[in-house]
mmCIF file of the N, C-alpha and C atoms, coordinates in Angstrom:
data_MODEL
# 
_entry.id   MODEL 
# 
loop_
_atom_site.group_PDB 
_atom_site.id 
_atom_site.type_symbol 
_atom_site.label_atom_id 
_atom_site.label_alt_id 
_atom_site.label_comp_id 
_atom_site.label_asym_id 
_atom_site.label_entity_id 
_atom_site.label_seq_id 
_atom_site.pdbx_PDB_ins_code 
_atom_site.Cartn_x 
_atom_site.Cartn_y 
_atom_site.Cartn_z 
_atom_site.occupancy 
_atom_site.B_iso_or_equiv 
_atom_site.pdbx_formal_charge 
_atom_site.auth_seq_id 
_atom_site.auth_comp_id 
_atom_site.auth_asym_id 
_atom_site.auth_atom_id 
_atom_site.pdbx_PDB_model_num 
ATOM 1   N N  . UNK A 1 1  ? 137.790 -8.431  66.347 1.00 0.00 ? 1  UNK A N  1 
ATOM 2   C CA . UNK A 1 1  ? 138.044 -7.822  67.628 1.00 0.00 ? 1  UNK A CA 1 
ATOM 3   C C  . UNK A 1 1  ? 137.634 -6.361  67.564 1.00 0.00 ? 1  UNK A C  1 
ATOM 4   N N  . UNK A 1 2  ? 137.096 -5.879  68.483 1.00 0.00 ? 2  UNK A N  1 
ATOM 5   C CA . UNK A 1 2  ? 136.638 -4.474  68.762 1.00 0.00 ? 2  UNK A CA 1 
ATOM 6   C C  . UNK A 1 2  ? 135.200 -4.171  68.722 1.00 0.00 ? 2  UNK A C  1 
ATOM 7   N N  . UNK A 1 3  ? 134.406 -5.616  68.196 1.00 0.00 ? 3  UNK A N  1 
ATOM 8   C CA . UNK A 1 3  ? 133.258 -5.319  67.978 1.00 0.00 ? 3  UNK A CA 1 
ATOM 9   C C  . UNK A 1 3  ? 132.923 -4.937  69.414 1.00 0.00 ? 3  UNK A C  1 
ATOM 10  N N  . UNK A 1 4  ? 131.603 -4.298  69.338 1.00 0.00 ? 4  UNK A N  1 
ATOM 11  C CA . UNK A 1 4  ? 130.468 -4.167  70.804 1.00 0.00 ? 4  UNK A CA 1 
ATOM 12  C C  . UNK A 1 4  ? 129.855 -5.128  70.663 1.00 0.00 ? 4  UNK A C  1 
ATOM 13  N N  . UNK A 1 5  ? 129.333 -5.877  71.585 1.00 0.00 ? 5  UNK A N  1 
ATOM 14  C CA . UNK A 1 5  ? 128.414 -6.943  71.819 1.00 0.00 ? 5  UNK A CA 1 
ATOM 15  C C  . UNK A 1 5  ? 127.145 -6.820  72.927 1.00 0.00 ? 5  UNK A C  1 
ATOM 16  N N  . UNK A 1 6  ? 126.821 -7.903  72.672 1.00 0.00 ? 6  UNK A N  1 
ATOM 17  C CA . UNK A 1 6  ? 125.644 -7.705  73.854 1.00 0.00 ? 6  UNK A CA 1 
ATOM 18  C C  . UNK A 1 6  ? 125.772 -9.470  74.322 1.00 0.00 ? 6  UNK A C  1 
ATOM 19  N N  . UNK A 1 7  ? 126.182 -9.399  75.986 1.00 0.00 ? 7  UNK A N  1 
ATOM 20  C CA . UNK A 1 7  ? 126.537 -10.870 76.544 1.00 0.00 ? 7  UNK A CA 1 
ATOM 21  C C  . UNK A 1 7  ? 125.559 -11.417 76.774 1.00 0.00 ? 7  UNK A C  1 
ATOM 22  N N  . UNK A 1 8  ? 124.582 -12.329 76.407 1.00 0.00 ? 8  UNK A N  1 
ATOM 23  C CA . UNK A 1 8  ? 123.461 -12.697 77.048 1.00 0.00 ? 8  UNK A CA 1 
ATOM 24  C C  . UNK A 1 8  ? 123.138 -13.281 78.622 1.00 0.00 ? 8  UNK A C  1 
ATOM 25  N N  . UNK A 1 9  ? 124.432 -14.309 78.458 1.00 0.00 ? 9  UNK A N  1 
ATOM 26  C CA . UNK A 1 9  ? 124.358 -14.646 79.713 1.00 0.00 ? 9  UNK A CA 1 
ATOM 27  C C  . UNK A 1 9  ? 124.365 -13.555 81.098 1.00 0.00 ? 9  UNK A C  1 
ATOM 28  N N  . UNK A 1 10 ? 125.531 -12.926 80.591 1.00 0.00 ? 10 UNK A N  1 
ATOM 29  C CA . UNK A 1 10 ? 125.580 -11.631 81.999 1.00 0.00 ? 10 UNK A CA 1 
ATOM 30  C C  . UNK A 1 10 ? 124.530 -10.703 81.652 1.00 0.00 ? 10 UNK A C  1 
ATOM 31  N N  . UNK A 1 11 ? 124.434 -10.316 80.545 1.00 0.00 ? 11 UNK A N  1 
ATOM 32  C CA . UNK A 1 11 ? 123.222 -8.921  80.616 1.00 0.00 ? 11 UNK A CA 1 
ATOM 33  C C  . UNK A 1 11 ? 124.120 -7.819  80.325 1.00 0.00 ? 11 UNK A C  1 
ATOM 34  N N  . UNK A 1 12 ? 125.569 -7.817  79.676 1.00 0.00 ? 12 UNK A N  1 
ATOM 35  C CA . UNK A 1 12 ? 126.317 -6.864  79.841 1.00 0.00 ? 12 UNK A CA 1 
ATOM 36  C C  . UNK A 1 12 ? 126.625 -6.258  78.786 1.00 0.00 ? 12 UNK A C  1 
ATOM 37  N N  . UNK A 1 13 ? 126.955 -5.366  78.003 1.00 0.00 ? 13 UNK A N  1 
ATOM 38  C CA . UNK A 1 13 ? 127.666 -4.962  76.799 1.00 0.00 ? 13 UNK A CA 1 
ATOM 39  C C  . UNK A 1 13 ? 129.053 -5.405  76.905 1.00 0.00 ? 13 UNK A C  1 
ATOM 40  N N  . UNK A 1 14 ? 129.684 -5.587  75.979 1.00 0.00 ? 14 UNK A N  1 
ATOM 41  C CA . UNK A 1 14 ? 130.991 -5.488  76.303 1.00 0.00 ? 14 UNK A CA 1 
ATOM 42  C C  . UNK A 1 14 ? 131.869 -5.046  75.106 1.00 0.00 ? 14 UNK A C  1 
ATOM 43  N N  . UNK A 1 15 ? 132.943 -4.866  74.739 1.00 0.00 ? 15 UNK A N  1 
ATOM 44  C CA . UNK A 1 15 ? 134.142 -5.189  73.398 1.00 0.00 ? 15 UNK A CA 1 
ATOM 45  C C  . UNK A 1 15 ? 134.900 -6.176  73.701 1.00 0.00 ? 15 UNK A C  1 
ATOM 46  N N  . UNK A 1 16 ? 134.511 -6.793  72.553 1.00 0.00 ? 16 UNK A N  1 
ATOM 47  C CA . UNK A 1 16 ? 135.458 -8.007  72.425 1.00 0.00 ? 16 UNK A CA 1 
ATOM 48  C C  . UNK A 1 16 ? 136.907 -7.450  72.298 1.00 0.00 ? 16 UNK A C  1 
ATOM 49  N N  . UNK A 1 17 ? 137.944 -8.250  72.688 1.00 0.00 ? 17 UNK A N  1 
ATOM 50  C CA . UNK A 1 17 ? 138.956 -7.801  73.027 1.00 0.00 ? 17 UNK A CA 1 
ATOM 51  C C  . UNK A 1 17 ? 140.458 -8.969  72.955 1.00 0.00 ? 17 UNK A C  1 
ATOM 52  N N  . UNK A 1 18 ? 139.925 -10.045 72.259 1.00 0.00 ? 18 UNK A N  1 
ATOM 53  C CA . UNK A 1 18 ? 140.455 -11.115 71.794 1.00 0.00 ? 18 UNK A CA 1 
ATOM 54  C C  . UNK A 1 18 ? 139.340 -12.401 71.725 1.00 0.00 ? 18 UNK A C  1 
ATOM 55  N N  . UNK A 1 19 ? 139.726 -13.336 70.595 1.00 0.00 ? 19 UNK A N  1 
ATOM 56  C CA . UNK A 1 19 ? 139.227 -14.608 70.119 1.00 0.00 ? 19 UNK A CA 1 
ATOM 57  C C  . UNK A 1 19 ? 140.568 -15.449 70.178 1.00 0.00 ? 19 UNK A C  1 
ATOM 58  N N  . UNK A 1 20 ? 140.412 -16.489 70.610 1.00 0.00 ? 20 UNK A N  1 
ATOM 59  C CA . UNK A 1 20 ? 141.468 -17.418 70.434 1.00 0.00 ? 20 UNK A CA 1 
ATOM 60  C C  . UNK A 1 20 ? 141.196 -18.694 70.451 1.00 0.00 ? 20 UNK A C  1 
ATOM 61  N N  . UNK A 1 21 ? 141.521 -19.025 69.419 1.00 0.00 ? 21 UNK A N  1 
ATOM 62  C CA . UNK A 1 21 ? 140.943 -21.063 68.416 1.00 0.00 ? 21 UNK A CA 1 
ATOM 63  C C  . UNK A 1 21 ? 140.047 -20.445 67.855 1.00 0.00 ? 21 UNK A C  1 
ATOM 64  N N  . UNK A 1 22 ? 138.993 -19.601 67.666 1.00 0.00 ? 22 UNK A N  1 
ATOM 65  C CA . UNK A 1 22 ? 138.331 -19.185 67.171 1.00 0.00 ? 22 UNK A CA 1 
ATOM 66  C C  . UNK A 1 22 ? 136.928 -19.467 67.758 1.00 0.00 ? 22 UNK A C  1 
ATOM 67  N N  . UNK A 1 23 ? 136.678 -19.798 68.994 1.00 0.00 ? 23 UNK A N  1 
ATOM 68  C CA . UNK A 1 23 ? 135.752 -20.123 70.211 1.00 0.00 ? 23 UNK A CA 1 
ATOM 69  C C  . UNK A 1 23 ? 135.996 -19.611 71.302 1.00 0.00 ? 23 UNK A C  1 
ATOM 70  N N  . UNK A 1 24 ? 136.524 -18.936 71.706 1.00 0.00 ? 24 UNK A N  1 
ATOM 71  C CA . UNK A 1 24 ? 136.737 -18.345 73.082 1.00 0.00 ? 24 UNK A CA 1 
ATOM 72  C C  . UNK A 1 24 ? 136.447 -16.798 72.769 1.00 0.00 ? 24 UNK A C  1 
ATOM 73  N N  . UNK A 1 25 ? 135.885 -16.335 73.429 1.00 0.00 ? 25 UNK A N  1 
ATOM 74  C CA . UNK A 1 25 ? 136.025 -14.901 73.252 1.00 0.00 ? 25 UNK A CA 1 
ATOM 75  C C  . UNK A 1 25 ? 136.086 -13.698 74.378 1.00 0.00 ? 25 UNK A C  1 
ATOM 76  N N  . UNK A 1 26 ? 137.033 -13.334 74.468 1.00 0.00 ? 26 UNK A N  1 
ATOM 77  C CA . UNK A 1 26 ? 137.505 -12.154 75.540 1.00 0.00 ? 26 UNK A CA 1 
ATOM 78  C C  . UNK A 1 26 ? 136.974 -10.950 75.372 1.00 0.00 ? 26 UNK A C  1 
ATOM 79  N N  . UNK A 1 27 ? 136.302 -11.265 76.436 1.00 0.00 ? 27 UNK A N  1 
ATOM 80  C CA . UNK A 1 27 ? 135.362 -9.863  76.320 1.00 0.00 ? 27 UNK A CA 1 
ATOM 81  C C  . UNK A 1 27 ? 135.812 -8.167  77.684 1.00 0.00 ? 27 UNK A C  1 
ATOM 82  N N  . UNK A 1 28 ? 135.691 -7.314  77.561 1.00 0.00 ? 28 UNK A N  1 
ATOM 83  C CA . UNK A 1 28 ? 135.795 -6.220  78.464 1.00 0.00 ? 28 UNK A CA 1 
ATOM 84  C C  . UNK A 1 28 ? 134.508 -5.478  78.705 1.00 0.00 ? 28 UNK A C  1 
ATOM 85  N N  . UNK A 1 29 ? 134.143 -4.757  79.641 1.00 0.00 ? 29 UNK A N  1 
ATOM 86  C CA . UNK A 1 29 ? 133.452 -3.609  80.282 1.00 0.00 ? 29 UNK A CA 1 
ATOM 87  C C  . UNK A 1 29 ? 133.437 -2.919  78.978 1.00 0.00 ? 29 UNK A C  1 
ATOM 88  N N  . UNK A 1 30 ? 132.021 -2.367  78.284 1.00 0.00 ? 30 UNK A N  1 
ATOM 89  C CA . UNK A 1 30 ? 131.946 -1.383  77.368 1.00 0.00 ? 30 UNK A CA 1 
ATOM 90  C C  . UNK A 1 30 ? 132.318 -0.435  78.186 1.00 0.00 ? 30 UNK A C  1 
ATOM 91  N N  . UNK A 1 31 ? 132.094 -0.045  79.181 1.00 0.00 ? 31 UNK A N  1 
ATOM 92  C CA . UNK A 1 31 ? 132.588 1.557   79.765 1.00 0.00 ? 31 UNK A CA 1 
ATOM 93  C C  . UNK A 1 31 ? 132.705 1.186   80.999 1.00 0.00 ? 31 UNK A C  1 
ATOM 94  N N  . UNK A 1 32 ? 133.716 2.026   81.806 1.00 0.00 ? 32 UNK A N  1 
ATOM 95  C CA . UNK A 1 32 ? 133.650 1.970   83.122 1.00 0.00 ? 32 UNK A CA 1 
ATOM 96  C C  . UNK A 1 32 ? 134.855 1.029   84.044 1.00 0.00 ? 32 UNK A C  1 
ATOM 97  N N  . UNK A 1 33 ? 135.641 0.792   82.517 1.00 0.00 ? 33 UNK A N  1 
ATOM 98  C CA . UNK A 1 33 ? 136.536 -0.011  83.141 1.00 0.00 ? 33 UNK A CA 1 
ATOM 99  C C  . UNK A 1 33 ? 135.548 -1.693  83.690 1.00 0.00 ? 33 UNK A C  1 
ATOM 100 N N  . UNK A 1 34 ? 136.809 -2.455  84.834 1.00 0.00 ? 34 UNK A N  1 
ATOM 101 C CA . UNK A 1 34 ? 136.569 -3.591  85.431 1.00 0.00 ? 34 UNK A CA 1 
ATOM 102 C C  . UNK A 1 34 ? 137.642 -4.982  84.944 1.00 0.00 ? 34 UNK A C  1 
ATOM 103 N N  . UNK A 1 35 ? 137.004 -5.780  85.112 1.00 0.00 ? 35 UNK A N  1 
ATOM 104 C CA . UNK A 1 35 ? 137.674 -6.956  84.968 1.00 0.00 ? 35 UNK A CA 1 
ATOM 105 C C  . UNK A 1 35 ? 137.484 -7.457  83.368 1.00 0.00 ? 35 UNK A C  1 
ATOM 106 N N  . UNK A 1 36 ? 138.088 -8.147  83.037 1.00 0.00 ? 36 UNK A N  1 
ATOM 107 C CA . UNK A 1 36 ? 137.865 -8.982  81.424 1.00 0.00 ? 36 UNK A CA 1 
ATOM 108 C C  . UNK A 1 36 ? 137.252 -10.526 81.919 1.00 0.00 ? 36 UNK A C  1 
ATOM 109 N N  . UNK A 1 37 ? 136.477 -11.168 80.685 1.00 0.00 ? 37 UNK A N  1 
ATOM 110 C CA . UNK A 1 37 ? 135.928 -12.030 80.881 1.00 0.00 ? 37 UNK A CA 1 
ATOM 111 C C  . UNK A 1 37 ? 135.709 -13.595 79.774 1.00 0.00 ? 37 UNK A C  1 
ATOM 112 N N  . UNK A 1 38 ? 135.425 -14.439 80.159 1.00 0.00 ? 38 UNK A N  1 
ATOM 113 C CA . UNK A 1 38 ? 135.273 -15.270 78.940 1.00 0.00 ? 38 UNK A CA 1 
ATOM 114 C C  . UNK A 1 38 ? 134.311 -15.405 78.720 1.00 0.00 ? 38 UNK A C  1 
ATOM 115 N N  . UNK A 1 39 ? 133.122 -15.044 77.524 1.00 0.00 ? 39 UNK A N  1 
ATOM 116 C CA . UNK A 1 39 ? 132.275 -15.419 76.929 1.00 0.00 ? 39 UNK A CA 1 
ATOM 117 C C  . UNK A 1 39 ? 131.627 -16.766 77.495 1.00 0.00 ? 39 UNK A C  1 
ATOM 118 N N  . UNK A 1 40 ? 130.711 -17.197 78.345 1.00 0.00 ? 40 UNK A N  1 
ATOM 119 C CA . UNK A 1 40 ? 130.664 -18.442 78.752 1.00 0.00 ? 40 UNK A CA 1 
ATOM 120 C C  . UNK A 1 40 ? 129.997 -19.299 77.256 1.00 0.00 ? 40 UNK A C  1 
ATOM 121 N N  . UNK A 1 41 ? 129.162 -18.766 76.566 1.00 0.00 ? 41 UNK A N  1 
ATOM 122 C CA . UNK A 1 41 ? 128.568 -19.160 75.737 1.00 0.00 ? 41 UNK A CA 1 
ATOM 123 C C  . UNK A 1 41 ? 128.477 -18.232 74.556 1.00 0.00 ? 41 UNK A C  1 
ATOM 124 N N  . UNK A 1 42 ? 129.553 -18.606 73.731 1.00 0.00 ? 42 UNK A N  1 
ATOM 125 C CA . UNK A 1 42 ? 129.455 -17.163 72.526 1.00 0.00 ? 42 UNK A CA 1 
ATOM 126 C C  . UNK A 1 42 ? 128.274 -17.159 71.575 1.00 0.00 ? 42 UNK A C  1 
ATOM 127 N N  . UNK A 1 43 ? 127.856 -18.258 71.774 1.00 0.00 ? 43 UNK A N  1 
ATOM 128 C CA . UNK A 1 43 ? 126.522 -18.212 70.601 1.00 0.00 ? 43 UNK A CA 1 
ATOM 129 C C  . UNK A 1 43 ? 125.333 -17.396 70.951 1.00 0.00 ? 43 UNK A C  1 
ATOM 130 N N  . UNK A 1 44 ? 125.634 -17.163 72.386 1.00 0.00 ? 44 UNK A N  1 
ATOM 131 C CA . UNK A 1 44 ? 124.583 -15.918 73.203 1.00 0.00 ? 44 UNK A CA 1 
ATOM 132 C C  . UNK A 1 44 ? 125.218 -14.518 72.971 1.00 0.00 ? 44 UNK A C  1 
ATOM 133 N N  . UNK A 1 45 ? 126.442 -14.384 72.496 1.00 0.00 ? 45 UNK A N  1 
ATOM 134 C CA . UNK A 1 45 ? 126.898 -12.746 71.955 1.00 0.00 ? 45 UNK A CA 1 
ATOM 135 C C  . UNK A 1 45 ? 126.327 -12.891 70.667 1.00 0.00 ? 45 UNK A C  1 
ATOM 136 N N  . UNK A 1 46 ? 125.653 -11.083 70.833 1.00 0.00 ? 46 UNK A N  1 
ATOM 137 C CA . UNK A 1 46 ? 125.055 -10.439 69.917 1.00 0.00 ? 46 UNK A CA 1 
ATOM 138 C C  . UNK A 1 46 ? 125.922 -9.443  69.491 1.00 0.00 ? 46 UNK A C  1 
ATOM 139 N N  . UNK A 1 47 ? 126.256 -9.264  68.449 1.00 0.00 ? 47 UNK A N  1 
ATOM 140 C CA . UNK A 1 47 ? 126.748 -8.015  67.964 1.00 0.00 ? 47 UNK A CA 1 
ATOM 141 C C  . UNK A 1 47 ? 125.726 -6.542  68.090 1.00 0.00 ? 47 UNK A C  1 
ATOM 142 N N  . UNK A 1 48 ? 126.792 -5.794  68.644 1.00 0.00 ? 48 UNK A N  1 
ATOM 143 C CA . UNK A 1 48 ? 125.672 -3.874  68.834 1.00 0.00 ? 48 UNK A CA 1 
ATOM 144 C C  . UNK A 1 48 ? 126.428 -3.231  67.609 1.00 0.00 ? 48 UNK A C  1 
ATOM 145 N N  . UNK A 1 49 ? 127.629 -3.143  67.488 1.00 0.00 ? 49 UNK A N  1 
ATOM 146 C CA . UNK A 1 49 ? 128.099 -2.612  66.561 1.00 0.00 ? 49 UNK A CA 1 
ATOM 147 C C  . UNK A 1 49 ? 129.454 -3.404  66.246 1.00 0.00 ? 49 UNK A C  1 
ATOM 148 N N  . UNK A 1 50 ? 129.661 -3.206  64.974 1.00 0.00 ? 50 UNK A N  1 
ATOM 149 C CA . UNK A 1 50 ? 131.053 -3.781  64.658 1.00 0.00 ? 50 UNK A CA 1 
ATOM 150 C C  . UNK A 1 50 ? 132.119 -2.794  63.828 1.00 0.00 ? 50 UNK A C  1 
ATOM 151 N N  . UNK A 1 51 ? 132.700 -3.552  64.219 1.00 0.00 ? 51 UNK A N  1 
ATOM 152 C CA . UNK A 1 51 ? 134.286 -2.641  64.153 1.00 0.00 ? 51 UNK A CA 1 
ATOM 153 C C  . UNK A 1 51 ? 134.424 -1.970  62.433 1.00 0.00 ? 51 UNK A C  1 
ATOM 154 N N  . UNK A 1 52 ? 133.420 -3.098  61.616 1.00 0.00 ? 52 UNK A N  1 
ATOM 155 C CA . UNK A 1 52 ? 133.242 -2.870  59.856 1.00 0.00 ? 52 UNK A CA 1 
ATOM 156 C C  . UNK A 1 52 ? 132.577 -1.762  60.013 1.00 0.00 ? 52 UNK A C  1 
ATOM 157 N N  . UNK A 1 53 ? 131.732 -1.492  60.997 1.00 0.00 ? 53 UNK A N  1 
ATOM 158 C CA . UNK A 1 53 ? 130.665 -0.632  60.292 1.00 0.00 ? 53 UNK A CA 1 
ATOM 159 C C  . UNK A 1 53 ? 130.971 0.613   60.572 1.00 0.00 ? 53 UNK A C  1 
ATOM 160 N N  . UNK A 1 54 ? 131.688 0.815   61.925 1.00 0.00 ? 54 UNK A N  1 
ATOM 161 C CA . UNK A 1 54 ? 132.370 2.235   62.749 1.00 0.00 ? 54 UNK A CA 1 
ATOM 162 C C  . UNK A 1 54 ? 133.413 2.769   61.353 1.00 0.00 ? 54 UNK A C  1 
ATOM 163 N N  . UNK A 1 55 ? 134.129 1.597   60.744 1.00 0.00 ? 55 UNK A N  1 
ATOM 164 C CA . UNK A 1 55 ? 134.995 2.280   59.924 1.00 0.00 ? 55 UNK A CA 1 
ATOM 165 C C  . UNK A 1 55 ? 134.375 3.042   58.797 1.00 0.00 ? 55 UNK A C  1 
ATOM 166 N N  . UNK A 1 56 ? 133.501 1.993   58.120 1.00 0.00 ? 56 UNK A N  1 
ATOM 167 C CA . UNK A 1 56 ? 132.330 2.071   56.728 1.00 0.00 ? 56 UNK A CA 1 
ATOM 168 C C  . UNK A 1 56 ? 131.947 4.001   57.507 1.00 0.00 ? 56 UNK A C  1 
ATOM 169 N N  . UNK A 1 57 ? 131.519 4.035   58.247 1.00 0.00 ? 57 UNK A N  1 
ATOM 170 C CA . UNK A 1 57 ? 130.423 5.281   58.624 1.00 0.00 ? 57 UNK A CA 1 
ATOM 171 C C  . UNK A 1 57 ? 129.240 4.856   58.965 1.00 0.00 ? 57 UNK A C  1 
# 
């Protein structure tokens, strides 16, 4: 959770913001606020950055 992604289906960035069963994935607005969403197809999220690497440096 916290990674940045890239949604394919929408075209959107987002942060993940919960997984649950380990297939669903709750995604949010990288900026700007809005609504939260479900991943329609997670195998189309791309990781932009992850939460390992922000910590790593």
């Amino acid at each position: 959770m916290g990674d940045t992604v890239h949604d394919e289906v929408t075209d959107r960035k987002a942060i993940v913001t919960d997984v649950q069963k380990g297939t669903t994935f709750i995604l949010r607005p990288e900026a700007g606020g809005g609504e939260n969403w479900v991943a329609q197809d997670p195998e189309k999220l791309t990781v932009v950055e992850s939460t390992l690497t922000s910590y790593l440096g």
